[in-house]
ChimeraX commands (.cxc) that place a marker at each C-alpha (Angstrom):
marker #1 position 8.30,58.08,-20.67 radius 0.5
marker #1 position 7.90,54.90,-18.90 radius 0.5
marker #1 position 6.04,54.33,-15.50 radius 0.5
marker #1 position 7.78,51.87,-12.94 radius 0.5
marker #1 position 5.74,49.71,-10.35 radius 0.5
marker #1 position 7.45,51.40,-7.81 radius 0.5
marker #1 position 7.52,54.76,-9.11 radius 0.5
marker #1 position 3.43,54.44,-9.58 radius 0.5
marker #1 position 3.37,54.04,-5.74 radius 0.5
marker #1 position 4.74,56.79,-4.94 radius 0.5
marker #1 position 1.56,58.69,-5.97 radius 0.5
marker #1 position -2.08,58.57,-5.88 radius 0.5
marker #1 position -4.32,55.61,-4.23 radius 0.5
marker #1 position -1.02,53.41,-4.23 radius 0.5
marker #1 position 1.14,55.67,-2.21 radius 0.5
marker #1 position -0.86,53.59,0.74 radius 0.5
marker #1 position -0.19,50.13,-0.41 radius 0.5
marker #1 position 1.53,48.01,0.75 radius 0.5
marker #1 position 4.17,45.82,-0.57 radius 0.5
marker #1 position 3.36,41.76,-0.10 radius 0.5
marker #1 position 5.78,39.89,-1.93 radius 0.5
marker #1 position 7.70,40.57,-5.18 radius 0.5
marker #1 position 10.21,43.29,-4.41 radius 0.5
marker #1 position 12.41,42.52,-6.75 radius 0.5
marker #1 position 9.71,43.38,-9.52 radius 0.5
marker #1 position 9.29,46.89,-8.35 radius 0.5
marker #1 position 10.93,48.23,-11.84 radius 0.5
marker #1 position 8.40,46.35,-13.92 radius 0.5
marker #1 position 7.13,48.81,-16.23 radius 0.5
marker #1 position 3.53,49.32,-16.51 radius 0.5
marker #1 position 2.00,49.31,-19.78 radius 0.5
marker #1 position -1.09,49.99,-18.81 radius 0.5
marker #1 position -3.50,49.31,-16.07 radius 0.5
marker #1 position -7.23,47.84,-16.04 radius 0.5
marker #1 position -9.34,46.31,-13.29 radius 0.5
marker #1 position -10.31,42.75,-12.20 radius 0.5
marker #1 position -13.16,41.46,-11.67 radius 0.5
marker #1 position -13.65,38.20,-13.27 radius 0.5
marker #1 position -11.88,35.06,-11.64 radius 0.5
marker #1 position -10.37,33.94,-14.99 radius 0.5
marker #1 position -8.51,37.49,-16.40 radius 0.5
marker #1 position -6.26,35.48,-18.49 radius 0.5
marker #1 position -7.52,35.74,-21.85 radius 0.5
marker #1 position -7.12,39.56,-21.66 radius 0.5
marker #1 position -3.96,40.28,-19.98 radius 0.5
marker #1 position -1.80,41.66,-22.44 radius 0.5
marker #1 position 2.45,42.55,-22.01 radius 0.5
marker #1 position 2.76,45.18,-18.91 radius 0.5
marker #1 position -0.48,45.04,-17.23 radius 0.5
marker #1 position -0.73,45.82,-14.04 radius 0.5
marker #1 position -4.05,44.69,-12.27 radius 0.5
marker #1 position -6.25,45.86,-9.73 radius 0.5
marker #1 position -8.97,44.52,-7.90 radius 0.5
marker #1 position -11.04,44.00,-4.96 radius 0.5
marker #1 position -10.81,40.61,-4.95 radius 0.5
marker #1 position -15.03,39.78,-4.77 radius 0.5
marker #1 position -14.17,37.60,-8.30 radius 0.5
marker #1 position -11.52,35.59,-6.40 radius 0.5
marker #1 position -13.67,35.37,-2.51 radius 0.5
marker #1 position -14.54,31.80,-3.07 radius 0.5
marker #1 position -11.86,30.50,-4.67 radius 0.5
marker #1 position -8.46,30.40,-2.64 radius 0.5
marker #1 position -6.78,28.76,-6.06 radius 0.5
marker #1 position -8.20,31.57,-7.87 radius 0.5
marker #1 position -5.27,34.37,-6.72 radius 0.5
marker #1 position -2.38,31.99,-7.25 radius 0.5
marker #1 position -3.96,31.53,-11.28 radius 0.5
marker #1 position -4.16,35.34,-11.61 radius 0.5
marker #1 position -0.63,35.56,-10.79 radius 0.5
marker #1 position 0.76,32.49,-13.01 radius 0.5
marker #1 position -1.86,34.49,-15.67 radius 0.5
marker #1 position 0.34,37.78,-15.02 radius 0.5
marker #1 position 4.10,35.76,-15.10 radius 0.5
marker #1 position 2.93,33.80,-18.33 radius 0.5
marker #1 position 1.70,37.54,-20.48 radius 0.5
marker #1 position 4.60,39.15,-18.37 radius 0.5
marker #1 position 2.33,41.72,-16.82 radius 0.5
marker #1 position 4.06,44.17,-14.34 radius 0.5
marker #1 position 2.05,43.95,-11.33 radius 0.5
marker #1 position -1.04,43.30,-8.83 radius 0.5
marker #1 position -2.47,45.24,-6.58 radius 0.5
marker #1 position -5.43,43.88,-4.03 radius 0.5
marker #1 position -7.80,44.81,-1.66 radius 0.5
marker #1 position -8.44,41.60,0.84 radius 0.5
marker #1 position -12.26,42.61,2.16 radius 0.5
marker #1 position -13.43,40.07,0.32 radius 0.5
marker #1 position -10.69,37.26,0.81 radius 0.5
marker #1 position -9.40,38.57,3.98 radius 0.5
marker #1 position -5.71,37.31,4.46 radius 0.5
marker #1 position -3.21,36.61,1.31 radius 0.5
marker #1 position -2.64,32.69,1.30 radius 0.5
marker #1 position 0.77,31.93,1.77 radius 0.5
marker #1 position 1.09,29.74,-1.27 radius 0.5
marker #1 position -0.17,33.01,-3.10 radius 0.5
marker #1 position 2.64,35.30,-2.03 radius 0.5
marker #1 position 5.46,32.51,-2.51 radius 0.5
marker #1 position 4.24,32.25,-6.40 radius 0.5
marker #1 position 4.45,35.75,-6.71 radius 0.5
marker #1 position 7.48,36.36,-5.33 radius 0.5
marker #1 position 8.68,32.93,-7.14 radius 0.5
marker #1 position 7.77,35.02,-10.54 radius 0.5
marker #1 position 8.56,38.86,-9.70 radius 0.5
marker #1 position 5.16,40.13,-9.55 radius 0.5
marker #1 position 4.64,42.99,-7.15 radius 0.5
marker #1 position 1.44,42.20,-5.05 radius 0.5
marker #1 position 0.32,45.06,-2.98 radius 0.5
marker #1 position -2.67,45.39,-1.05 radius 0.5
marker #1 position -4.68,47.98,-0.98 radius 0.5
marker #1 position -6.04,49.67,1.89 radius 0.5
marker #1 position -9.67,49.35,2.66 radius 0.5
marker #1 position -11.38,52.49,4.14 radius 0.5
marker #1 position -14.06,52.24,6.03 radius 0.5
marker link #1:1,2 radius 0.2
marker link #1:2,3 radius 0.2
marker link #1:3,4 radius 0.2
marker link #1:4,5 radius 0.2
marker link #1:5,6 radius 0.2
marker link #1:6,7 radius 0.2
marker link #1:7,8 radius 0.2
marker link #1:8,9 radius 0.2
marker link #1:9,10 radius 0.2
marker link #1:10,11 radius 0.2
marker link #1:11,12 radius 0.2
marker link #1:12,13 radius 0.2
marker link #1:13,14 radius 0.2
marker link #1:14,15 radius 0.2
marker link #1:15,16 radius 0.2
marker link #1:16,17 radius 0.2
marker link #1:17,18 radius 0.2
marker link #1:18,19 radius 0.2
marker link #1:19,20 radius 0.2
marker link #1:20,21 radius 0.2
marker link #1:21,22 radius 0.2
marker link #1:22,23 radius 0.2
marker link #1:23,24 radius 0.2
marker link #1:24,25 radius 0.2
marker link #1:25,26 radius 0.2
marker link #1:26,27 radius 0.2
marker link #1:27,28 radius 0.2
marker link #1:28,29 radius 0.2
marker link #1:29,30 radius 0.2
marker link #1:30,31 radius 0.2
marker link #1:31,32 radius 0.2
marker link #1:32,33 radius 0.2
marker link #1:33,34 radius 0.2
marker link #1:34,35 radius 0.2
marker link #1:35,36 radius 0.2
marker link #1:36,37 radius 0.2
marker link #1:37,38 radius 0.2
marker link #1:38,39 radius 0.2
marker link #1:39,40 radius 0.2
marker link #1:40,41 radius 0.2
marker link #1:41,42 radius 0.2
marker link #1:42,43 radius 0.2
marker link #1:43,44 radius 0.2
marker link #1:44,45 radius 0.2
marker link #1:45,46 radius 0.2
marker link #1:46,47 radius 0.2
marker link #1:47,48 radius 0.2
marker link #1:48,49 radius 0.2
marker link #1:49,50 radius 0.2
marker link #1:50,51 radius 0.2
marker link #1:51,52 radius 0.2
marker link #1:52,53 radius 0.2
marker link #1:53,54 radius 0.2
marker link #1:54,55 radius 0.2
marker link #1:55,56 radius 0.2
marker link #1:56,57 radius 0.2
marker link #1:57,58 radius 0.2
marker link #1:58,59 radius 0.2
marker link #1:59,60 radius 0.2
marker link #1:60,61 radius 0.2
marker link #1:61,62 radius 0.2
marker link #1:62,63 radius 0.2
marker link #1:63,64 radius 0.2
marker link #1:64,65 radius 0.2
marker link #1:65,66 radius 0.2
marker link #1:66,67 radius 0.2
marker link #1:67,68 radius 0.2
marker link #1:68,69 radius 0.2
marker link #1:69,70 radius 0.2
marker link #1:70,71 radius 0.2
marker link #1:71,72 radius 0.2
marker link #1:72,73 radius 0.2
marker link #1:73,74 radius 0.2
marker link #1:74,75 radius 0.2
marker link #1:75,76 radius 0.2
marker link #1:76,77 radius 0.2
marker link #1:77,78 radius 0.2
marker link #1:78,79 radius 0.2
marker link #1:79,80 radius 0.2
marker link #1:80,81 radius 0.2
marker link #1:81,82 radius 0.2
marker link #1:82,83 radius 0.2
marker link #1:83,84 radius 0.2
marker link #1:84,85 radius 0.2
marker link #1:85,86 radius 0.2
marker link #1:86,87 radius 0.2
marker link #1:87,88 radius 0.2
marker link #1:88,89 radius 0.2
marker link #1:89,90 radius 0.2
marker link #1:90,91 radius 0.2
marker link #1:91,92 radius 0.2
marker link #1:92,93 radius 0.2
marker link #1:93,94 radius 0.2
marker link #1:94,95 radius 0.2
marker link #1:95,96 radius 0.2
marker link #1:96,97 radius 0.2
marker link #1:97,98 radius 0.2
marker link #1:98,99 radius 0.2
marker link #1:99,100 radius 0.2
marker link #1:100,101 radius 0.2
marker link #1:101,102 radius 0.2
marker link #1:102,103 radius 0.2
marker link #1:103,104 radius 0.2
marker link #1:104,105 radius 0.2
marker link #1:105,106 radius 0.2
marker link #1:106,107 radius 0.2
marker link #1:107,108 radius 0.2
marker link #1:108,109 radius 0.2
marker link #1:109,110 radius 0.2
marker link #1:110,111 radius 0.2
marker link #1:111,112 radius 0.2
view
């Protein structure tokens, strides 16, 4: 059986995402899924991946999102999904590469 990006957010924690850029990379399937937390991921991204993180690796650094998503189009990962306390608003330059490559970004949503 193989999980979709947009079947996984029809479910759990990412049933309350929502969808930045990337639409058309909804039917990505995901391989598996692991967490972020270091600014420079690409060494371990592997074929499917779909990422999530807070975003506290990528806070000081607005470069730093746009490499995680040229990291996740070069190991053809399936996905990213973000929560912006940390980094507060998506750059615009961030959601255009994403959507240039496919890659679902979501955000997360931040309870209080």
């Amino acid at each position: 059986m193989h999980l979709t990006v947009n079947e996984a957010c029809s479910f759990g924690g990412l049933k309350e995402c929502k969808l930045l850029a990337g639409e058309s990379g909804l039917d990505r399937i995901i391989c598996c899924v692991d967490s972020m937390e270091i600014p420079d991921i690409s060494q371990w991204l592997q074929q499917g991946e779909f990422l999530v993180t807070t975003g506290y690796a990528l806070k000081e650094n607005a470069e730093a999102l746009v490499q995680v998503i040229e990291a996740l189009a070069e190991k053809n990962g399936s996905g990213l999904a973000l929560k912006t306390r940390f980094i507060g608003e998506v750059s615009q330059l961030a959601l255009k590469r994403a959507e240039a490559v496919s890659y679902t970004h979501l955000t997360l949503p931040t309870k209080a």
